[in-house]
Backbone as CSV, one residue per row, in Angstrom:
resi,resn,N_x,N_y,N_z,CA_x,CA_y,CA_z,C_x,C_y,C_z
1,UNK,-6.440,42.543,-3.527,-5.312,41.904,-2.892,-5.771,40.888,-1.843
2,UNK,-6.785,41.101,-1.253,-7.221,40.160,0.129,-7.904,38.938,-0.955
3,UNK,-8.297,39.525,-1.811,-8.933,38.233,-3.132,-7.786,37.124,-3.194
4,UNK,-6.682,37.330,-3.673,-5.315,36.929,-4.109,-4.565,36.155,-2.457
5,UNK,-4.946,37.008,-1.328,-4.189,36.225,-0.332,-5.035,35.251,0.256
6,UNK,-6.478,35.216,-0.004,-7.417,34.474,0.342,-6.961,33.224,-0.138
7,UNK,-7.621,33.352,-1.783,-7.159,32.409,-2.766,-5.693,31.563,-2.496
8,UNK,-5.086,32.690,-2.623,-3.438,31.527,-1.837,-3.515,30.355,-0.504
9,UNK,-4.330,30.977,0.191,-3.799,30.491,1.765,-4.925,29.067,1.502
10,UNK,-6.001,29.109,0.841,-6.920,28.274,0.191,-6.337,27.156,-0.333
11,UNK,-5.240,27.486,-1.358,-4.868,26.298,-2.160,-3.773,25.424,-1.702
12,UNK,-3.041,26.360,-0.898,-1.832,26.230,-0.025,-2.259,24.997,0.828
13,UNK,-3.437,25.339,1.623,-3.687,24.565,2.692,-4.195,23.234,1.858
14,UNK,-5.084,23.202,1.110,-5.680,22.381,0.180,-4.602,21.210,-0.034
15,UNK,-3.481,21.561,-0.465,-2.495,21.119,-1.133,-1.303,20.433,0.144
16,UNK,-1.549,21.497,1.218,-0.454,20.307,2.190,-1.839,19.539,2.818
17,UNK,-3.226,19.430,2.886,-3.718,18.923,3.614,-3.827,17.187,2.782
18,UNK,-3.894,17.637,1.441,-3.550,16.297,0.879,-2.619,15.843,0.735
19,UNK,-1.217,16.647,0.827,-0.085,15.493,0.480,0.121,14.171,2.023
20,UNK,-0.431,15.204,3.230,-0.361,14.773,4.857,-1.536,13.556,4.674
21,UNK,-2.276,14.096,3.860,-3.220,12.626,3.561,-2.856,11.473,2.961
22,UNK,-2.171,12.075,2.434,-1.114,10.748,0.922,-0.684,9.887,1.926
23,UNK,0.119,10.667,2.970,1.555,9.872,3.409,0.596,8.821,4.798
24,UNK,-0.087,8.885,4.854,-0.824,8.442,6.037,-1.291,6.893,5.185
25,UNK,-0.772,5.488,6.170,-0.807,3.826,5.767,-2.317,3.822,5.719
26,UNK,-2.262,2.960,4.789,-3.857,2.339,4.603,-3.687,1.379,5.356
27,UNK,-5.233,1.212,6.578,-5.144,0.477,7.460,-6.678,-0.222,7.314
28,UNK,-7.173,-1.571,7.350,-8.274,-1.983,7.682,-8.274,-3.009,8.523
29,UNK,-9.281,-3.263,8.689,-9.628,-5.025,9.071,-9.259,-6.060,8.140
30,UNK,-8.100,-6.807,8.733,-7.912,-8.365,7.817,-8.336,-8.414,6.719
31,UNK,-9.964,-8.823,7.200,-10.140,-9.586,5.947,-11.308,-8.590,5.067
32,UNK,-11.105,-7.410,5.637,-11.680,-6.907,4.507,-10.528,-6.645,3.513
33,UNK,-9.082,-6.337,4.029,-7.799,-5.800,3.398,-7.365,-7.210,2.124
34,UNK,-8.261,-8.155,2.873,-7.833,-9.433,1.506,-8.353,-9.382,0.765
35,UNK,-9.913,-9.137,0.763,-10.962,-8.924,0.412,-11.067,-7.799,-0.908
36,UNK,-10.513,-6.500,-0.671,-9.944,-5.688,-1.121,-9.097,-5.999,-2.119
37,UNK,-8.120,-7.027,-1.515,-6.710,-7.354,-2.577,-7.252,-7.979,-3.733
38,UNK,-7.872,-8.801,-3.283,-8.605,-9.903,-4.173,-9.679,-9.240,-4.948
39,UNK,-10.547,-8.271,-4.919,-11.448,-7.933,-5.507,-11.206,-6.710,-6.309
40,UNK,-10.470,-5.677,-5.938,-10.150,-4.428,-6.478,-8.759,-4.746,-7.589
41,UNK,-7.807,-5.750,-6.941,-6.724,-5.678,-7.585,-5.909,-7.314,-8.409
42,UNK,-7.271,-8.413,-8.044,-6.866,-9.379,-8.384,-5.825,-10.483,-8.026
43,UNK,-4.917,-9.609,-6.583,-3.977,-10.114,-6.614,-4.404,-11.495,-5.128
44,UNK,-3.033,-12.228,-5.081,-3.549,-13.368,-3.944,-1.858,-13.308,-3.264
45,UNK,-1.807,-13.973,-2.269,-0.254,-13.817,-1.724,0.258,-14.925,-1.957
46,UNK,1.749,-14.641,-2.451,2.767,-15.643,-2.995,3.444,-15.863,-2.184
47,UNK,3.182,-15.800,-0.414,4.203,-16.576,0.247,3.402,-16.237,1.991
48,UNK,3.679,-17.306,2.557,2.429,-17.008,3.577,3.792,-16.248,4.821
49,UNK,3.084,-16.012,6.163,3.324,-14.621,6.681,4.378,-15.147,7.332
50,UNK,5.591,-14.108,7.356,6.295,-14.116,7.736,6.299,-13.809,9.032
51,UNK,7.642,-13.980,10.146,7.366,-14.204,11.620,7.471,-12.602,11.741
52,UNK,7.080,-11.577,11.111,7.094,-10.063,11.315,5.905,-10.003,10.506
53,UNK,4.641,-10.730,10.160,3.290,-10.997,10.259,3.515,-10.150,8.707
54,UNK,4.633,-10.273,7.812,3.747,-9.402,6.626,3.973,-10.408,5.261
55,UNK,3.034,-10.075,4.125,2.798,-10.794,3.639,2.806,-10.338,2.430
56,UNK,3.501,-11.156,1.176,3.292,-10.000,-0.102,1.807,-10.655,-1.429
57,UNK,1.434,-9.881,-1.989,0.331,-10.393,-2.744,1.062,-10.129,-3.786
58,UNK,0.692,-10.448,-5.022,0.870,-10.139,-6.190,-0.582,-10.187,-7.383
59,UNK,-0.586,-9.707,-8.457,-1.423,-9.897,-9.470,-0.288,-10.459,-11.025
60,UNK,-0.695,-11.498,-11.213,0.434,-12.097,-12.529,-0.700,-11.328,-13.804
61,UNK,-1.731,-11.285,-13.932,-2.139,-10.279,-14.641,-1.785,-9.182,-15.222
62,UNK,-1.656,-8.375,-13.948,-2.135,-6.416,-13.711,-0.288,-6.442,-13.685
63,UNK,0.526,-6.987,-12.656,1.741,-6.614,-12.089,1.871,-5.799,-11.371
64,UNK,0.612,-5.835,-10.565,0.543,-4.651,-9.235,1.044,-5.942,-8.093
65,UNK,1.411,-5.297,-7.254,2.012,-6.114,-6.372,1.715,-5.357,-4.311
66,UNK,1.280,-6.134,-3.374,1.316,-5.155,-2.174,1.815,-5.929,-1.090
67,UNK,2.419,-5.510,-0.287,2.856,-5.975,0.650,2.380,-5.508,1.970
68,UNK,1.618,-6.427,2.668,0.983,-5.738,4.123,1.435,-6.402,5.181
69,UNK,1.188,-6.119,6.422,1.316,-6.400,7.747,0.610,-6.728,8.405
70,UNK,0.172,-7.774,9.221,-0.694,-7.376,9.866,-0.781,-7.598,11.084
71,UNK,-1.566,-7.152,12.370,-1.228,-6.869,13.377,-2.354,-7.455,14.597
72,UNK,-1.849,-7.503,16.135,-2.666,-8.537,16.725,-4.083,-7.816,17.083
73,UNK,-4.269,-6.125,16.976,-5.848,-5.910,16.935,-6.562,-6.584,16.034
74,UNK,-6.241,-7.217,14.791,-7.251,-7.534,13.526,-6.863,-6.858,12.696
75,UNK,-6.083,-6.086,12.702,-6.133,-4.648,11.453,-4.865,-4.960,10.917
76,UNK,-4.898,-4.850,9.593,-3.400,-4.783,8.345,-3.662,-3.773,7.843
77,UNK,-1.904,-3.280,7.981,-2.143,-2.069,6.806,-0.999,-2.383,5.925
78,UNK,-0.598,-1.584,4.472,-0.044,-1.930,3.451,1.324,-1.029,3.856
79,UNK,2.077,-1.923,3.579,3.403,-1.826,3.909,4.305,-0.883,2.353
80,UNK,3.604,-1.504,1.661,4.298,-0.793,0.642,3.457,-1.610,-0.933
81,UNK,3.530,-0.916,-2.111,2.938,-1.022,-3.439,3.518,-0.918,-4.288
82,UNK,3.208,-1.410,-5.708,3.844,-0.904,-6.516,3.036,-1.804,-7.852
83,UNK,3.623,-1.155,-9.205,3.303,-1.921,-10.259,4.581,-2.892,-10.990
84,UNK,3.822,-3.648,-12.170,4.798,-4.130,-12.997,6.374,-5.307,-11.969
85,UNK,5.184,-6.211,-11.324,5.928,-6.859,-10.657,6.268,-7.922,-10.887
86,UNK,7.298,-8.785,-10.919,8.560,-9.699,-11.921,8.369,-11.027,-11.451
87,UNK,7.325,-11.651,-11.561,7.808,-13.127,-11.316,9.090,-13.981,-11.765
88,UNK,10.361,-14.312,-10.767,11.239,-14.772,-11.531,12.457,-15.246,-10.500
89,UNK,13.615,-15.428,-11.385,14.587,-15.825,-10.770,15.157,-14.748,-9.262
90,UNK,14.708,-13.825,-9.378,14.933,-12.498,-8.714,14.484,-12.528,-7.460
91,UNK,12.976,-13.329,-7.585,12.097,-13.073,-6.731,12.129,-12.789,-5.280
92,UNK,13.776,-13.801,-4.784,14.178,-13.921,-3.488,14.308,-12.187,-3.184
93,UNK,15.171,-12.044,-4.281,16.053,-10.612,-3.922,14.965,-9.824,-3.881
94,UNK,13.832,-9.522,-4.655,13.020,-8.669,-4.520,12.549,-8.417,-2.930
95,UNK,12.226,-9.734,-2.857,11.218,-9.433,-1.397,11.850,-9.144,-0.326
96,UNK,13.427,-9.158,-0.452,14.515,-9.397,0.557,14.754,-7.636,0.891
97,UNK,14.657,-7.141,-0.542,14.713,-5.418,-0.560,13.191,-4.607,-0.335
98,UNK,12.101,-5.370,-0.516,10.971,-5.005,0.257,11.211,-5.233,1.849
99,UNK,11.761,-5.912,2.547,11.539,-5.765,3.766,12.317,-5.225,4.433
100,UNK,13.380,-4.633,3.471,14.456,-4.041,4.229,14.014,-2.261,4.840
C-alpha cells in the first residue's frame, strides 16, 4: 500500500508540476526571440509593432503563426500561437481578435 501511495503522490506531483510549467510565457531576449522565429519556425512579422509593442509573425509555408510583445528590459515574450494561419481578406479581423 505505501508502494501505491508513493507511486500516486509521484505522478500526481509530476503531472501538476508540468501543467504549472505549460502555463508559464515564453520569455527571451529580442533578438534571440526573432532569431528563434526565424530559424525554428520560418516565420517573419507581417506588420511592424504596434504602440502596445506587440507584433505578429507568421510562416506562409508551415501556417504557424506567433504573436509577441516586447518589453523595455530587452526581453519579448509570446503573447499567444497557433497553427494553420489564413492569409486573407480576414486578416484585419484576425489580428483585431488576437489582441483582444
Amino acid at each position: 500500500m505505501k508502494l501505491f501511495i508513493s507511486t500516486l503522490t509521484l505522478v500526481l506531483g509530476t503531472t501538476i508540476a508540468t501543467s504549472a510549467a505549460a502555463d508559464e510565457p515564453v520569455c527571451m531576449a529580442t533578438g534571440e526571440m526573432k532569431a528563434a522565429l526565424t530559424d525554428w519556425y520560418g516565420e517573419t512579422p507581417v506588420e511592424p509593432k504596434s504602440d502596445a509593442r506587440e507584433q505578429l509573425w507568421v510562416s506562409k509555408e508551415t501556417g504557424t503563426w506567433t504573436m509577441i510583445k516586447s518589453f523595455s528590459d530587452g526581453n519579448t515574450c509570446v503573447v499567444a500561437q497557433g497553427d494553420d494561419w489564413m492569409m486573407g481578406t480576414n486578416e484585419d479581423q484576425l489580428l483585431a481578435e488576437l489582441r483582444d
